[in-house]
C-alpha positions in Angstrom: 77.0 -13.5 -6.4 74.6 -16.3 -5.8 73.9 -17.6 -2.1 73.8 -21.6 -1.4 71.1 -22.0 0.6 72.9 -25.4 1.9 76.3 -24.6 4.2 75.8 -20.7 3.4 78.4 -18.1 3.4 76.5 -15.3 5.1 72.7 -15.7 6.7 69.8 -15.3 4.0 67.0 -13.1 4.5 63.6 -14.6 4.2 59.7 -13.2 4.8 57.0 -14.8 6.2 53.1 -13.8 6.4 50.9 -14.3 9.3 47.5 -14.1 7.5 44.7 -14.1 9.5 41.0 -14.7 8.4 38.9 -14.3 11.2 39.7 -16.4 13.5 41.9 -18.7 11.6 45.5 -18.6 9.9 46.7 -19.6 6.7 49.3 -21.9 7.2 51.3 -24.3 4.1 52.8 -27.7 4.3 56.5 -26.8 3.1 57.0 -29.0 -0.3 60.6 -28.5 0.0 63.5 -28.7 1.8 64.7 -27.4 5.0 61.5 -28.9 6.7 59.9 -30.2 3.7 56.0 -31.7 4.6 56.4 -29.6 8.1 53.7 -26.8 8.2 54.6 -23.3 8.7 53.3 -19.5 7.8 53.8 -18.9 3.9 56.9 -17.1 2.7 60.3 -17.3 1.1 63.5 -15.3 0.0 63.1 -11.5 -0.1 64.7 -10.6 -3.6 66.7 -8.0 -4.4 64.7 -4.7 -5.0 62.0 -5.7 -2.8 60.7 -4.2 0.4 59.1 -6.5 3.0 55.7 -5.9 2.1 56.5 -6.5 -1.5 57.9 -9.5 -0.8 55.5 -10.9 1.4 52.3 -10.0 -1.1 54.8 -12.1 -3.3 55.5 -15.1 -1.6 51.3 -15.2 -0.1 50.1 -15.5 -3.7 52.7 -17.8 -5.3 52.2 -20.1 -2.1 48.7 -19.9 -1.7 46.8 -17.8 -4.1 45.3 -15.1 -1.3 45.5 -11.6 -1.9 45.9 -9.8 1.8 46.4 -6.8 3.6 49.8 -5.9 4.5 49.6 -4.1 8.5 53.6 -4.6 9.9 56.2 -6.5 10.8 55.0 -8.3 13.8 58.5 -10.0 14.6 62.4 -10.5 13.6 64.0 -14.1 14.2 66.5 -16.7 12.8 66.5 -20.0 12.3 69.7 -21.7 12.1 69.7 -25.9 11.5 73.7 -27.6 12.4 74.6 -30.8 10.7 76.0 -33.7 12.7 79.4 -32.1 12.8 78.0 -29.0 14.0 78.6 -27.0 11.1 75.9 -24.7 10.0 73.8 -26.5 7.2 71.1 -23.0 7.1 70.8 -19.7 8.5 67.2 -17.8 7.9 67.0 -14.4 9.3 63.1 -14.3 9.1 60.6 -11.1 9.6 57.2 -11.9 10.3 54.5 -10.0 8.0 51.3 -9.6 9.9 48.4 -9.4 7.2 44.6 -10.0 6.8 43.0 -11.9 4.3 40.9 -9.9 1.2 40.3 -12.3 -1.3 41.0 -15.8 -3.1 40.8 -19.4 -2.7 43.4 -21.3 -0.6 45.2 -23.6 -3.2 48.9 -24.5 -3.1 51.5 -23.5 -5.3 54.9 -22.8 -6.0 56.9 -25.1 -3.3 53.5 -25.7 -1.1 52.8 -29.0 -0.9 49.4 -28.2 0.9 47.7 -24.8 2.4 45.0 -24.5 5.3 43.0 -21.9 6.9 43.9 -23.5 10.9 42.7 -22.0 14.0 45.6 -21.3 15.9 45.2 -23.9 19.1 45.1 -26.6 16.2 48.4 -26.1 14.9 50.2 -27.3 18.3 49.0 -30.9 17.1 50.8 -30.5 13.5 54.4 -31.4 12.6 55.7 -27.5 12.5 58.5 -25.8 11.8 60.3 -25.0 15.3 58.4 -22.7 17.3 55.6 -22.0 15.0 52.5 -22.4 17.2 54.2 -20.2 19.5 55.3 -17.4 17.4 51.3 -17.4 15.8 50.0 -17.5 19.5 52.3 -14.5 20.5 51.7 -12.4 17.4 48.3 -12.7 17.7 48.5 -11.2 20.8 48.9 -8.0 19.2 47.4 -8.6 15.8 45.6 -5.3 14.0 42.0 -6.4 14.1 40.3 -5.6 10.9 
């Protein structure tokens, strides 16, 4: 049974990594719809087989090209956008992959319009997805130091 992603039946599930290379994250300029040209952490749809950390290795290299470290899930949330009406036009229930960098070049691909190694304080002055500056400075908080 296929899910719209548009007026959905039932929430979709979704990953996203918190990669951290020093003292900088990688962060992606969303190519596509909901928040196309809005930056947020990497990451997409979880497919069906997949655990998180499978999924998240995934979605970091088609986006971006990095290879990382998987540590944990840092952090469970959704995002749910309402049309005019008030009907529900998405519902994301997103977990939050903390990782550290190990190798490759930053370059953008599959729907990543852009990709940039930020330092956190930075990305408060970007067009974000809602509360993405926040959820980086909070995770950080108690990020696995490599």
């Amino acid at each position: 049974m296929a899910v719209s992603r548009s007026y959905p039946d039932i929430p979709l599930i979704a990953i996203s990594v918190l990669c951290r290379r020093g003292q900088k994250v990688l962060m992606v300029r969303r190519g596509n719809e909901p928040f196309k040209d809005h930056w947020s952490l990497p990451g997409g749809m979880i497919e069906v087989g997949e655990s998180l950390a499978e999924a998240a290795d995934r979605e970091l290299q088609e986006e971006t090209t990095i290879e990382a470290r998987m540590h944990e899930v840092g952090e469970v949330f959704d995002s749910i956008q309402k049309d005019a009406d008030g009907r529900v036009k998405s519902h994301y229930v997103l977990a939050v992959m903390l990782a550290t960098y190990k190798s490759g070049a930053a370059v953008a691909g599959d729907d990543a319009a852009e990709v940039r190694w930020i330092a956190p304080q930075d990305s408060y002055a970007l067009l974000t997805t809602p509360d993405t500056p926040e959820r980086i400075e909070r995770l950080l908080k108690r990020f696995p130091q490599d």
